[in-house]
C-alpha positions as CSV (number, residue, x, y, z in Angstrom):
1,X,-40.0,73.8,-56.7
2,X,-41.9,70.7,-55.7
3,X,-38.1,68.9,-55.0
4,X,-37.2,72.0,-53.0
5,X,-37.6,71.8,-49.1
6,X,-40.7,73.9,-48.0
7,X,-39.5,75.6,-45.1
8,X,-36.7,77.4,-47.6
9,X,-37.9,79.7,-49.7
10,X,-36.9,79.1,-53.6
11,X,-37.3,80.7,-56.5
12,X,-37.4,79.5,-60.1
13,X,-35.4,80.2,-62.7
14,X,-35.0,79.9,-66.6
15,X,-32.4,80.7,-68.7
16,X,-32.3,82.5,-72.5
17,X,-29.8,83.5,-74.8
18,X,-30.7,86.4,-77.1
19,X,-27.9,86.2,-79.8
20,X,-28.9,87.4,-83.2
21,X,-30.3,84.5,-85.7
22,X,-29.9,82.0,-82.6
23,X,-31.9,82.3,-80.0
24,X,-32.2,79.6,-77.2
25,X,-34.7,79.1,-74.3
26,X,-34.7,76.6,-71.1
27,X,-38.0,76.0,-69.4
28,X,-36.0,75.9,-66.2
29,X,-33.2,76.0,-63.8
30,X,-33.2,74.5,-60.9
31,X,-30.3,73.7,-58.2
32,X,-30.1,71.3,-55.9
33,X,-27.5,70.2,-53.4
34,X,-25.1,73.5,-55.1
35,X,-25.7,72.5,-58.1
36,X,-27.3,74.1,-61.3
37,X,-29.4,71.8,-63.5
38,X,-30.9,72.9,-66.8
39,X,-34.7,70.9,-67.2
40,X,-36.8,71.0,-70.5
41,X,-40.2,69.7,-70.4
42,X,-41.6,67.7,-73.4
43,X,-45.3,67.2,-73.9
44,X,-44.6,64.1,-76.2
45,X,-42.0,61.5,-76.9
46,X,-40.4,63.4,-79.8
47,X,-39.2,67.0,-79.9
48,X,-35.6,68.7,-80.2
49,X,-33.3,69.6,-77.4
50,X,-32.1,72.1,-79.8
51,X,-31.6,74.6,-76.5
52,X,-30.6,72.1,-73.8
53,X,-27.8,71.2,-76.1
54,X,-26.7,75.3,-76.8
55,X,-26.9,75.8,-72.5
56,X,-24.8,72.2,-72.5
57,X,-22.1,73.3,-74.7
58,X,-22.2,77.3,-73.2
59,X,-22.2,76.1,-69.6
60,X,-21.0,72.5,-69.6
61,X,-22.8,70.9,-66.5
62,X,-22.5,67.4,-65.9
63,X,-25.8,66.7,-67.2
64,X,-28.9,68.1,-68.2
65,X,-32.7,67.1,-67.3
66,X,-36.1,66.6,-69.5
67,X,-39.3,65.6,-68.4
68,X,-41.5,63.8,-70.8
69,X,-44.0,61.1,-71.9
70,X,-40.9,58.6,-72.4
71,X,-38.9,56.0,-70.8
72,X,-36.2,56.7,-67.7
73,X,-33.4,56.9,-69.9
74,X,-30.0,58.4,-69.3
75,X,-28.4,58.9,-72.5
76,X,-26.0,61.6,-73.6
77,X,-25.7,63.7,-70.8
78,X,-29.6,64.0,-70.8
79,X,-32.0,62.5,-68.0
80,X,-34.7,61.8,-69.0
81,X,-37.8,61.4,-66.9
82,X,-41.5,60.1,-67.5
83,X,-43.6,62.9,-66.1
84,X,-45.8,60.1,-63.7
85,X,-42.1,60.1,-62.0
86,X,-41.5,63.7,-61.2
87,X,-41.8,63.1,-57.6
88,X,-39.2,61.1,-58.1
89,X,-36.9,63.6,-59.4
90,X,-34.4,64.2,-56.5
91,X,-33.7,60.9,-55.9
92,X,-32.8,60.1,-59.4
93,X,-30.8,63.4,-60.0
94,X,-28.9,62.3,-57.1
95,X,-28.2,58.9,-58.3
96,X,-27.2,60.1,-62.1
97,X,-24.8,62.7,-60.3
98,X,-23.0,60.3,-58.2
99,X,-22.6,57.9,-62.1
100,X,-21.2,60.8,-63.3
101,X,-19.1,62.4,-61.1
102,X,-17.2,58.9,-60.1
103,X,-16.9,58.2,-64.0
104,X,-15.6,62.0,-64.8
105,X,-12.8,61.7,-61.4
106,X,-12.0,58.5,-63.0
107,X,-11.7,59.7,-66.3
């Protein structure tokens, strides 16, 4: 909500799937500039993306986000950011977004 502008007011979202013998939960949901973007947040530099990659293959956004004690890394559809560079978030969303979309019109 921090990324949001503070004279609109936001809400925040998460998103879960409830399907028998395979359930899936995302920590968030956030959109920015129109767009919806799934975010997990990792309290280490390991840990599965077991339910990014279900809300991936379900909803198929350009790319997802994840937060975490790691390197800036964009690999496999996933963004990864260090937590010290949340505030840094929009700017790098943006960036990755305009990557993507140029390479998927090209494509």
């Amino acid at each position: 909500m921090a990324l949001e502008d503070p004279f609109i007011s936001s809400e925040l979202y998460f998103w879960a799937r409830d399907k028998t013998g395979s359930s899936s939960e995302i920590d968030y949901c956030i959109t920015r500039k129109g767009r919806i973007y799934p975010i997990e947040v990792k309290s280490g530099k390991t840990g599965t993306l077991r339910a990014l990659r279900v809300y991936m293959e379900e909803k198929k956004p350009l790319f997802a986000i994840r937060f975490w004690e790691g390197e800036l890394s964009f690999h496999d559809t996933i963004l990864s950011i260090p937590l010290y560079m949340t505030g840094e978030a929009g700017r790098l969303i943006d960036e990755v977004y305009e990557m993507v979309s140029k390479n998927f019109d090209n494509a």
